[in-house]
N, C-alpha and C positions, 0 to 999 in steps of 0.2 A: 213259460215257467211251468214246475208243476210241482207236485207232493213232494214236499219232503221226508214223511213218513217213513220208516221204512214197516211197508205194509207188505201182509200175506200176496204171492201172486196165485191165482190159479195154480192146482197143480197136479190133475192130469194129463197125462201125454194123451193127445188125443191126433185122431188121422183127421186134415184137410183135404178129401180124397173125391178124386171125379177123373173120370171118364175124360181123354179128351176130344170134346167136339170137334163136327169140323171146322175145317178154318183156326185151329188154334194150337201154340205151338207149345208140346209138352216141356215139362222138365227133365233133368237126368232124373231118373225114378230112383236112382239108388243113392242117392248123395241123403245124408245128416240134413244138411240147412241149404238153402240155397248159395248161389258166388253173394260176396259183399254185393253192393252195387257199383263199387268204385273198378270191379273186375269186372262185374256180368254185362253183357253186350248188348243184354235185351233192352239195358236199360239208356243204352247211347241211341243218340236221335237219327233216323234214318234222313237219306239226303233229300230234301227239297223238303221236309216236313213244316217248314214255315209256307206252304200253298195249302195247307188244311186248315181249318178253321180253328179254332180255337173250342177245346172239349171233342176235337175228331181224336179218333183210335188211330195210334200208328203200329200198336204191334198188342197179342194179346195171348195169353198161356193160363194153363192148368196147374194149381199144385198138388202135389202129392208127398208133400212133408209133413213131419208131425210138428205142432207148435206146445209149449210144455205149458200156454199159460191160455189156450180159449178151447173151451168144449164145442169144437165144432166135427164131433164123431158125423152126425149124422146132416152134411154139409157140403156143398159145393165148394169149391176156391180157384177164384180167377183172379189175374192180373194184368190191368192196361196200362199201355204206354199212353198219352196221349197230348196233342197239343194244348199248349195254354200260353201265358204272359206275363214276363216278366213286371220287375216293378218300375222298369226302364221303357214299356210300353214293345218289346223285345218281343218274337217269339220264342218259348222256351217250350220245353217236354218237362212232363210230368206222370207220375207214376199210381196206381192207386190202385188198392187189394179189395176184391169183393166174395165175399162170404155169403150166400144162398142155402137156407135149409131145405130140406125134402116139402116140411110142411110150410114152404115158405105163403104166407099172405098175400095178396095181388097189392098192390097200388100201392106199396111202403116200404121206405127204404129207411133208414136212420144209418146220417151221414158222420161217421165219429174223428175227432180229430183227436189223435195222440197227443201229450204231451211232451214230447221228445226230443227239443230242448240243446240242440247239439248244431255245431258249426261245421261237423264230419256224416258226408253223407251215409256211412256205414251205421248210424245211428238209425236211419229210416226205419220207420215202424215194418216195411216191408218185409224187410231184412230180420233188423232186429225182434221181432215179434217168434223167429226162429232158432234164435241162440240163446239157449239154456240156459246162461252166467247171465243172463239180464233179469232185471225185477220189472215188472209190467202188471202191478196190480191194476190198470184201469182195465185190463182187457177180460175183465168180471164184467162191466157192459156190455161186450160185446158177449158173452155167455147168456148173458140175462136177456138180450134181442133175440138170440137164436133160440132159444128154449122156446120162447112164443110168437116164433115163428116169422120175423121182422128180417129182411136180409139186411147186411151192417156192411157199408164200404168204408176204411181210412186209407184216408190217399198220403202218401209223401208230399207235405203241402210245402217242406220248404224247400223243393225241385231241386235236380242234382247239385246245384251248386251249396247245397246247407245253409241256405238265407235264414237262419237264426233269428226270429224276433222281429223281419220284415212281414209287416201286417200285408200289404198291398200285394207282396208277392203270395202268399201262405193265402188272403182271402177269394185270389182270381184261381189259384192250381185247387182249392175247392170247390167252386162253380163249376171251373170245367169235369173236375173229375164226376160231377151229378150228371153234366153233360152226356160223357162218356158214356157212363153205365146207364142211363135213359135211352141211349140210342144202341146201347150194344145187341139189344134183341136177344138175350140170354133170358131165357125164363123165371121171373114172371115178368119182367120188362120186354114193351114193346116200345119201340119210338113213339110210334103212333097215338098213343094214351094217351090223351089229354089230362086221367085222373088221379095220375103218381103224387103220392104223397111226401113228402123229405121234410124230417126235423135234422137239423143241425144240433151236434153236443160237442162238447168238452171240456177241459177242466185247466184253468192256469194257460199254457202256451196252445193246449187246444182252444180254450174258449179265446184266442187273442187269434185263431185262425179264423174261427167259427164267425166272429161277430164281426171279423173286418170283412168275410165275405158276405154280412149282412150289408153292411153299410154300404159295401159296391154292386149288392143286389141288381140292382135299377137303374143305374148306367151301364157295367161290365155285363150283364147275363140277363136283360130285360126276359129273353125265354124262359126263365126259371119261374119268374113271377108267379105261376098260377101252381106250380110245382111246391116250391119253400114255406111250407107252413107254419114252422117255428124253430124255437132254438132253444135249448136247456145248456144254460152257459154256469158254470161251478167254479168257486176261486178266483173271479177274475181280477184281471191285470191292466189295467186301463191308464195309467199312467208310467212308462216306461222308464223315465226320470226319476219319479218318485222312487221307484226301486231300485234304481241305482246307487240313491241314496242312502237308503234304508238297510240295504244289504251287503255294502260295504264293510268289511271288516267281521263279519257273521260269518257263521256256519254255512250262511249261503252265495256266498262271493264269488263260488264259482262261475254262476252263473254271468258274469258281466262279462267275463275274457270270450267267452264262447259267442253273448249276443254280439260286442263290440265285431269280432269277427264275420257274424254269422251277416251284419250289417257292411262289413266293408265289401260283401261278394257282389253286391251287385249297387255299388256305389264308385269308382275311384276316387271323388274330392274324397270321401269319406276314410277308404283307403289309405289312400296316401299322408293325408293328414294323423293318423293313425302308426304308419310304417315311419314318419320324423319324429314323432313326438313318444314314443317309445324309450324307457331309457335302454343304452346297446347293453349294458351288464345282465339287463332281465330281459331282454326281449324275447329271447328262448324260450323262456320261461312261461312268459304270454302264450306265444305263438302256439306253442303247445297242446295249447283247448282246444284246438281246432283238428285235434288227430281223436279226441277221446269225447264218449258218450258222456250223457249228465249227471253221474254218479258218482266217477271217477272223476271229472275236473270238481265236483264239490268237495272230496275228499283231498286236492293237490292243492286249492283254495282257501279251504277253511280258516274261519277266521282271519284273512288274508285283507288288505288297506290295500284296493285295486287301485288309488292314486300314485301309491307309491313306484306305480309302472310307467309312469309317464312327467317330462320336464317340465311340462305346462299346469295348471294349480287347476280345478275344479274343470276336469277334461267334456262333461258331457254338458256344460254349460258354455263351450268354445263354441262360434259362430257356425265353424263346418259342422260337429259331431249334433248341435242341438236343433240345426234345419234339418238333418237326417231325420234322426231321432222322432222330431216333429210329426215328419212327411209319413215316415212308413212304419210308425209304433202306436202314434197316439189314438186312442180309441175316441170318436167322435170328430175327427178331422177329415170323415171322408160322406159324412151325412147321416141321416138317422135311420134306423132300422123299421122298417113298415111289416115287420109280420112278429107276433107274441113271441116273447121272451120267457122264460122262468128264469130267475136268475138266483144264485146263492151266493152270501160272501158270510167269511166267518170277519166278526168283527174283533176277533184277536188274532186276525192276520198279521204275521212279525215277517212275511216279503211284500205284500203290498197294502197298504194301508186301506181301512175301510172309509176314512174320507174321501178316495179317488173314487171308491164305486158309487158314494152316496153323490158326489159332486157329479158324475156321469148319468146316473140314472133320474138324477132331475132333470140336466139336460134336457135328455131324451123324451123325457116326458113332458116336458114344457114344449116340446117339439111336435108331439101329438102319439108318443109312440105307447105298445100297450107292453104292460111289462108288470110281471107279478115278482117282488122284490125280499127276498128271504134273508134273514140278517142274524145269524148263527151267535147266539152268546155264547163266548166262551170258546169259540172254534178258529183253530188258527187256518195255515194255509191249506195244507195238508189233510186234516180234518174235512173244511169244507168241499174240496175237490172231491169227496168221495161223498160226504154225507149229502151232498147236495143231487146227487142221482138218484137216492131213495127218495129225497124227499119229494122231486121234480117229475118222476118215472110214472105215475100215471097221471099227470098234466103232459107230460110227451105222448101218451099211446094217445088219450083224447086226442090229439093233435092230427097222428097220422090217420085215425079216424076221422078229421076234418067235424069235430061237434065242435059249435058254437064255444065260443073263450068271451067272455064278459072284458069290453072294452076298458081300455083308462088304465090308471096305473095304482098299483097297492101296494104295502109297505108294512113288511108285518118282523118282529122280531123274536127268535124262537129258541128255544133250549137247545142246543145241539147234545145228541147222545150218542156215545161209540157204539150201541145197537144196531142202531138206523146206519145199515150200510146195504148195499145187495147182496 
């Protein structure tokens, strides 16, 4: 999920511009943006790529494109292909952009997960972070890293197939992509370091990548443990039901056609159950979200009774859609997170209710986890997704610093004001 705002993006054209190393394979130098990914090759899995490990590199390049929405004039930009896993336990390829400044800092990396929200892989941040008709205010973050010197990777977490809203898949293709870039040996990263620093961020469908790849920390990527220091999580989404329910018939309904799909890719019960229970007069109609970014299906949506798509009466409460649903959305069904938190929620969230995050965050905390808990009056979705990285943004650098964070858990509730933005 993410902003619905419609907020300022970045807006100089800036060069992503580097040299390329050896061993790495340029772009056309002269193209606008780079192929979608549904055309470009780099991004198909080479064969036997399932005998690599999971976060190995299968393929890796240089860009030399301008992006209209991150000041990364004075910047490196690379991008890996690399193994990871499905949420079928599969091995799959996955994709992930990293940004290096000149004065880049040793030991820190801040790992950003886009909100983007889309069933069509053409939407990937990769991509999309390159064409100019897209709004991408979050990637003022990734400005605000690079200005002080932090390299910033977002990877394509929901892997070629646009797994939409699949937690389990989105939080293993971000472990490994830390993998990846830890072992790529590109400057200031060496494998070798034992004392690489990583916060995890994001806001709405990032923080719903972000924090599933907490909770699978410790089974999926025991290596990372000494690595992952924290996570600045903004707007979260922690009950995927709830939202379903909630944002039915809204402004923001688009959103359901697109996860419903983005969840059938790597399900068939799910699927299938989905392709019968369809009514045929609109199914077209559905199916559809799955060709357009998150913008555009909000706008073909609006205000749109996503029930009225289907024969069956209260569809995400059907035995298939809500063991899904269960298994690879819900936030706290996969363990609790063992490294500090900031967390933001606005409590006039009108897409996810601020009772899921308060009912998740005691959880967690009755679980033993450490989590400093900021509760926005007066801040809806949108608001908090952004106000929440000023407020969070030097409790992150402390982090990649590795200074002391005061155990246990706090809970403070706060003015939100459209100032406090980066």
């Amino acid at each position: 999920m993410r902003n619905m705002l419609s907020l300022p993006a970045t807006t100089a054209l800036l060069l992503l511009a580097a040299s390329p190393a050896h061993g790495l394979l340029p772009l056309a130098a002269r193209s606008e943006v780079p192929l979608p990914p549904s055309t470009d090759p780099f991004y198909q899995p080479p064969l036997n790529f399932d005998a690599v490990s999971p976060g190995g590199i299968l393929r890796n390049r240089t860009l030399t494109f301008i992006s209209p929405y991150v000041n990364a004039t004075n910047a490196t930009a690379h991008q890996f292909l690399y193994r990871t896993t499905d949420s079928n336990n599969l091995p799959a390829v996955a994709l992930t952009t990293l940004l290096v400044p000149f004065n880049a800092q040793p030991n820190k990396l801040l790992s950003f997960q886009f909100a983007y929200d889309s069933a069509s892989v053409d939407c990937s941040p990769s991509y999309n972070l390159y064409v100019p008709t897209n709004d991408h205010a979050e990637a003022a973050v990734l400005t605000q890293a690079l200005a002080e010197g932090i390299p910033v990777s977002y990877p394509d977490y929901e892997g070629p197939t646009a797994a939409f809203t699949n937690g389990v898949q989105s939080g293993q293709a971000v472990l490994d992509s830390i993998k990846a870039i830890i072992s790529s040996n590109i400057p200031p990263f060496d494998s070798k370091n034992a004392d690489i620093s990583v916060v995890l961020a994001g806001a709405s469908g990032g923080a719903l990548a972000s924090n599933f790849a907490l909770e699978l920390l410790s089974s999926y990527a025991p290596s990372l443990t000494s690595h992952i220091v924290g996570a600045l999580l903004t707007a979260m989404v922690p009950n995927v039901t709830s939202i379903y329910y909630t944002i039915t018939g809204t402004p923001n309904a688009g959103l359901i056609p697109s996860s419903f799909l983005g969840l059938a890719k790597q399900n068939l019960a799910f699927a299938s159950y989905l392709s019968h229970h369809l009514v045929p007069s609109s199914a077209q109609s559905f199916l559809a979200a799955g060709t357009r970014c998150v913008f555009p299906n909000l706008a073909a949506y609006a205000n749109v009774s996503i029930e009225s798509y289907f024969d069956v009466p209260d569809f995400v409460n059907q035995p298939v859609p809500a063991s899904v649903i269960h298994n690879v959305t819900e936030w706290g069904a996969h363990g609790t997170p063992k490294v500090p938190i900031f967390a933001y929620k606005g409590i006039a969230d009108e897409l996810s209710p601020v009772a899921d995050s308060d009912k998740l965050i005691k959880q967690y905390c009755n679980a033993g986890a450490n989590i400093n808990y900021v509760r926005a009056i007066g801040a809806n979705h949108g608001d908090a997704a952004f106000l929440g990285f000023t407020a969070g943004w030097e409790w992150l650098m402390d982090r990649l610093d590795r200074k002391l964070v005061q155990g246990g858990c706090s809970t403070q509730n706060v003015t939100a004001t459209a100032t406090s933005r980066l």
